[in-house]
TIZA-26931 format. One record per residue (C-alpha): residue number from 1; chain; x, y, z. Coordinates in steps of 0.1 Angstrom, whole numbers, plus 5000, padded with zeros to 4 digits. Layout:
BEGIN
+------+-------+------+------+------+
| resi | chain |   c1 |   c2 |   c3 |
+------+-------+------+------+------+
|  NUM |     A |    X |    Y |    Z |
...
+------+-------+------+------+------+
//
This chain:
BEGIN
+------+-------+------+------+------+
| resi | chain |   c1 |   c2 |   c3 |
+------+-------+------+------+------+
|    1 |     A | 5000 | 5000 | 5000 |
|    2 |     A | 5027 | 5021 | 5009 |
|    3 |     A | 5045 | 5011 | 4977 |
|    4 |     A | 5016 | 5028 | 4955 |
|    5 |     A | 5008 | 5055 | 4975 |
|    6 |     A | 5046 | 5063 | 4965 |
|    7 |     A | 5041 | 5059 | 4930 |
|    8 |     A | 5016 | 5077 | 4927 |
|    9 |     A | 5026 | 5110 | 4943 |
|   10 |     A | 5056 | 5103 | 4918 |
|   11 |     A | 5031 | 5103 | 4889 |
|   12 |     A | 5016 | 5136 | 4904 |
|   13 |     A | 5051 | 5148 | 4912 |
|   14 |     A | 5058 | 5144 | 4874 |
|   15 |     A | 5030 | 5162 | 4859 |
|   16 |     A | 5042 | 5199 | 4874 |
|   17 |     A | 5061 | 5221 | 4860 |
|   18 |     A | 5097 | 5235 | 4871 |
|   19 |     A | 5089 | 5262 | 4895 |
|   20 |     A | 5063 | 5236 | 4910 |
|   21 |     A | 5084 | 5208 | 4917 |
|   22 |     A | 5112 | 5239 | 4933 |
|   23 |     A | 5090 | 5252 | 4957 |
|   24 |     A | 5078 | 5218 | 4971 |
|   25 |     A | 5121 | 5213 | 4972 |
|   26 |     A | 5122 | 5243 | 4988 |
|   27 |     A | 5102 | 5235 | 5013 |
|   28 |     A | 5120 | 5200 | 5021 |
|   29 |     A | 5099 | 5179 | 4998 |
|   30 |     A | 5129 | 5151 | 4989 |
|   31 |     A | 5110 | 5132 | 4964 |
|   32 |     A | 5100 | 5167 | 4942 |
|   33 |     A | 5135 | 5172 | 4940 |
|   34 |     A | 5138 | 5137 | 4930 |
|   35 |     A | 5118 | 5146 | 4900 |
|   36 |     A | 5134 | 5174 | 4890 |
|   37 |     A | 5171 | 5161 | 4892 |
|   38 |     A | 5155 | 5135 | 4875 |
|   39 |     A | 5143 | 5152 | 4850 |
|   40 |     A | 5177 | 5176 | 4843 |
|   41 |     A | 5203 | 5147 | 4853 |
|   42 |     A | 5202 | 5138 | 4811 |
|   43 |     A | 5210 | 5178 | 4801 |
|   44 |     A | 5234 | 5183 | 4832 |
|   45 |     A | 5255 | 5149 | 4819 |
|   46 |     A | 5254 | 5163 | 4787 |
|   47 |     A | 5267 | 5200 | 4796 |
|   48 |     A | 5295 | 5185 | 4817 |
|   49 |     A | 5305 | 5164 | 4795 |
|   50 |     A | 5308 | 5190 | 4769 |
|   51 |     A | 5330 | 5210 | 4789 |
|   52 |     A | 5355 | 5179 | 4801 |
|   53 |     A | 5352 | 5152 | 4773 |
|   54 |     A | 5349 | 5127 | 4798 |
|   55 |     A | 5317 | 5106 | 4802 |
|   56 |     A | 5333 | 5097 | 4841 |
|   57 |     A | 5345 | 5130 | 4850 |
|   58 |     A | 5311 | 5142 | 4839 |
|   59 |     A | 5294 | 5115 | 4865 |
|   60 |     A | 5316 | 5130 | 4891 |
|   61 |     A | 5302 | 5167 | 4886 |
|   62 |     A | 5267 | 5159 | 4881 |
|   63 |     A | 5265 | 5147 | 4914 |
|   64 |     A | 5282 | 5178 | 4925 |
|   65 |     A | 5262 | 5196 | 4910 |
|   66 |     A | 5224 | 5184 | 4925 |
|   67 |     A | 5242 | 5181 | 4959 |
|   68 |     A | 5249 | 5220 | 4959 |
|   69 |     A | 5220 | 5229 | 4938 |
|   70 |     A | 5198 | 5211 | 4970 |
|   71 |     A | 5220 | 5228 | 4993 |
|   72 |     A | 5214 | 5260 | 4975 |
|   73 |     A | 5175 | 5259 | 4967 |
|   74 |     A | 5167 | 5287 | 4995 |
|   75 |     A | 5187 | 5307 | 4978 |
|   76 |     A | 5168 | 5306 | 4945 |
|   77 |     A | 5148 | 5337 | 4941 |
|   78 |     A | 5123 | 5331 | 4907 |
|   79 |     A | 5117 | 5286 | 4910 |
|   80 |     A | 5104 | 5298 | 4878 |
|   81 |     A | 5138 | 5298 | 4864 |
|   82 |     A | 5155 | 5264 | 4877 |
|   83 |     A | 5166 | 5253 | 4847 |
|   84 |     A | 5187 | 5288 | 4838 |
|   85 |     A | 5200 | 5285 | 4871 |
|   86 |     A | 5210 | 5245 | 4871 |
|   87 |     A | 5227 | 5252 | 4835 |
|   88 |     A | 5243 | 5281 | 4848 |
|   89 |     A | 5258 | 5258 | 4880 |
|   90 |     A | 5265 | 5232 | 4857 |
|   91 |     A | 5287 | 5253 | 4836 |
|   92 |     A | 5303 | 5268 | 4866 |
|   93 |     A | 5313 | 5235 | 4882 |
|   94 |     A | 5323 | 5212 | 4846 |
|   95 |     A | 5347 | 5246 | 4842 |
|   96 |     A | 5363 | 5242 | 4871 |
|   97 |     A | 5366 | 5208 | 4870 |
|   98 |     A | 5382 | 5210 | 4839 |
|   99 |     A | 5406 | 5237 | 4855 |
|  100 |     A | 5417 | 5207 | 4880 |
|  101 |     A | 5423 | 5183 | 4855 |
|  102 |     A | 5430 | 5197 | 4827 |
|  103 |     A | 5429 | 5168 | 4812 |
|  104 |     A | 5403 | 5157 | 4783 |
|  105 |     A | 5399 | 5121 | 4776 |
|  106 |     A | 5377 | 5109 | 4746 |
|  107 |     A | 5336 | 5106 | 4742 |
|  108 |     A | 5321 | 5072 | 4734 |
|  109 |     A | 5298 | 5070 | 4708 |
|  110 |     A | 5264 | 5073 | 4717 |
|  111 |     A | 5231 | 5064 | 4695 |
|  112 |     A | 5209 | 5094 | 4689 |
|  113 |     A | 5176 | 5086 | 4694 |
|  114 |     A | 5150 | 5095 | 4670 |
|  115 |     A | 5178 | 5103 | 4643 |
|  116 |     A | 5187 | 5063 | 4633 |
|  117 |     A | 5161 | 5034 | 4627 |
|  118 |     A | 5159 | 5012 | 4650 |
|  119 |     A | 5163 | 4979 | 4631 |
|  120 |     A | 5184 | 4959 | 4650 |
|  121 |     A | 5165 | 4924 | 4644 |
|  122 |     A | 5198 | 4910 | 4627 |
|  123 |     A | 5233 | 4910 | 4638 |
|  124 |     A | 5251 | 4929 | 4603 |
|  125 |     A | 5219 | 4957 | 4608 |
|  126 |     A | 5232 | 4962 | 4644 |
|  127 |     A | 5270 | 4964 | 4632 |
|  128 |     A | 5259 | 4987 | 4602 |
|  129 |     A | 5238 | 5009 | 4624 |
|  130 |     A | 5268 | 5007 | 4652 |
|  131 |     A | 5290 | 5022 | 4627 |
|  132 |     A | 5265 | 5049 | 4615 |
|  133 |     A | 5261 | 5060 | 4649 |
|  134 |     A | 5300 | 5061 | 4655 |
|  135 |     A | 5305 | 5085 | 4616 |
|  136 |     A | 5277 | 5106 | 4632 |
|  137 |     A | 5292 | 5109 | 4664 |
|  138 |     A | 5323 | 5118 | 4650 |
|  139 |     A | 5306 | 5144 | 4629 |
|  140 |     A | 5287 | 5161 | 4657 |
|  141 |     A | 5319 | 5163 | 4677 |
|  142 |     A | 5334 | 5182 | 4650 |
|  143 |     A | 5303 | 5208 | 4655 |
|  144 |     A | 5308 | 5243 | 4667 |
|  145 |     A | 5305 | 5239 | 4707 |
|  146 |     A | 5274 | 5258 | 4711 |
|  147 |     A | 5254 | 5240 | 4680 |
|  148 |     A | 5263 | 5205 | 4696 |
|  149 |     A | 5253 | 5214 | 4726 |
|  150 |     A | 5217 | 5225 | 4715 |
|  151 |     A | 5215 | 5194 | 4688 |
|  152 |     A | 5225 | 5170 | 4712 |
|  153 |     A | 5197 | 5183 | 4735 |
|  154 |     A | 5174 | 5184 | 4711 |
|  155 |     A | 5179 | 5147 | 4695 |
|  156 |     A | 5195 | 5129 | 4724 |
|  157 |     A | 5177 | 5145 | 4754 |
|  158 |     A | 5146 | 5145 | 4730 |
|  159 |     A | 5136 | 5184 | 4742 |
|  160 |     A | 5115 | 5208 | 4726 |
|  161 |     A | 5127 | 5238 | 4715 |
|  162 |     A | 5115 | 5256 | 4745 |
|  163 |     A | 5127 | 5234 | 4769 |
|  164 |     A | 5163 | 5242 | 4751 |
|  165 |     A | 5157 | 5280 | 4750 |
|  166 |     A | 5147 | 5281 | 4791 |
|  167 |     A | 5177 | 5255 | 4802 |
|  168 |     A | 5200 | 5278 | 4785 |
|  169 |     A | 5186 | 5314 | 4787 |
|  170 |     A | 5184 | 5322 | 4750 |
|  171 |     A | 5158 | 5333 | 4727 |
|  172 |     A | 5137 | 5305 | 4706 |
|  173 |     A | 5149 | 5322 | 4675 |
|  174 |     A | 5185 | 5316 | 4686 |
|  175 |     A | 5180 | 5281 | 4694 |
|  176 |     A | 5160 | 5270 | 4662 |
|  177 |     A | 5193 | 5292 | 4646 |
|  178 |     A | 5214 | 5273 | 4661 |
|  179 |     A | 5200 | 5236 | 4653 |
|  180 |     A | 5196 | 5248 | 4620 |
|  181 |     A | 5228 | 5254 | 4615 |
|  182 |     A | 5238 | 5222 | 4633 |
|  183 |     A | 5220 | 5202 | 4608 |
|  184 |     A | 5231 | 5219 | 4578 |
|  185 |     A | 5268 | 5213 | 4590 |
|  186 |     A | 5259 | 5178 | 4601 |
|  187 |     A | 5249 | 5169 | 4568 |
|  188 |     A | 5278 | 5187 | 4547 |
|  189 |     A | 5306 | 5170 | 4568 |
|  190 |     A | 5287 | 5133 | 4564 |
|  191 |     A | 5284 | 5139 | 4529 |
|  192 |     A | 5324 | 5148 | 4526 |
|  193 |     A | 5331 | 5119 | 4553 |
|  194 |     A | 5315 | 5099 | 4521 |
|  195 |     A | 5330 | 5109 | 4495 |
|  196 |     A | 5364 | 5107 | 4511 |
|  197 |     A | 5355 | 5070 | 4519 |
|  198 |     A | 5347 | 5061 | 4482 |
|  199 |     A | 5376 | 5076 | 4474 |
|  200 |     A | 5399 | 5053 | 4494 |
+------+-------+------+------+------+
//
């Protein structure tokens, strides 16, 4: 009983907005800020990680970063704009990271959903799409930093446009700009990768 009482304030939990869930935080509510770390731990991996090229390093300052954002939530004037003021701790705490390490180690390939099929029902469809994924990979890494960081959002985190412009404080007309361009460059350097593979 206890089991689905949970659950479902979960399921309610889930259905409000930022500056909901933050208030009920605020006021010591540990499963709404459950939800909303939940909810941001996808964008605030993907931030980090941007910042140190390291999937582990990334791990590391993502739990950093909800630790002090908790610790920090009475100091957060407008709940309204959480997710402005998670990126802007993110960003904060994967730069000075990198500061300490200085150090960048590779990204693994990820699949981008939504992007690829996902026919995978026979083993050379897996390895060909395996490879795909790895050629795009390579050519989003090769994107300007602040296109990858809104395509990646956008196709990996599956966001809308809005949920992109409010995480990072920008204008919808900047991100749509900015995945346009993202696309357009995307496309251009897969078409050159295959050309410069017929060639060899």
């Amino acid at each position: 009983m206890g089991v689905e009482k949970t659950d479902m304030q979960t399921r309610y939990l889930q259905q409000l907005n930022d500056e909901g869930l933050a208030l009920r935080a605020m006021r010591g509510d540990l499963t709404a800020y459950s939800v909303l770390a939940a909810r941001y731990r996808g964008a605030v991996l993907l931030i980090a990680e941007e910042a140190l090229g390291s999937r582990a390093n990334a791990e590391d300052v993502a739990q950093e970063v909800f630790l002090v954002v908790f610790q920090s939530l009475a100091r957060l004037r407008e709940p309204a704009k959480f997710a402005s003021w998670l990126y802007a701790i993110t960003r904060f705490r994967a730069r000075r990271a990198f500061r300490q390490t200085q150090r960048y180690a590779t990204r693994e390939p990820e699949s981008l959903n939504g992007l690829m099929d996902s026919e995978e029902s026979q083993p050379e469809k897996a390895l060909l799409r395996a490879e795909r994924d790895s050629e795009i990979m390579g050519a989003v890494e090769r994107l300007k930093s602040e296109w990858r960081v809104v395509f990646l959002l956008r196709y990996q985190e599956e966001w809308s446009i809005s949920q992109i412009a409010g995480f990072l404080a920008l204008p919808i007309t900047t991100v749509n700009w900015r995945l346009h361009q993202a696309r357009k460059r995307l496309l251009q350097q897969l078409k050159t990768d295959e050309r410069e593979s017929d060639h060899e």
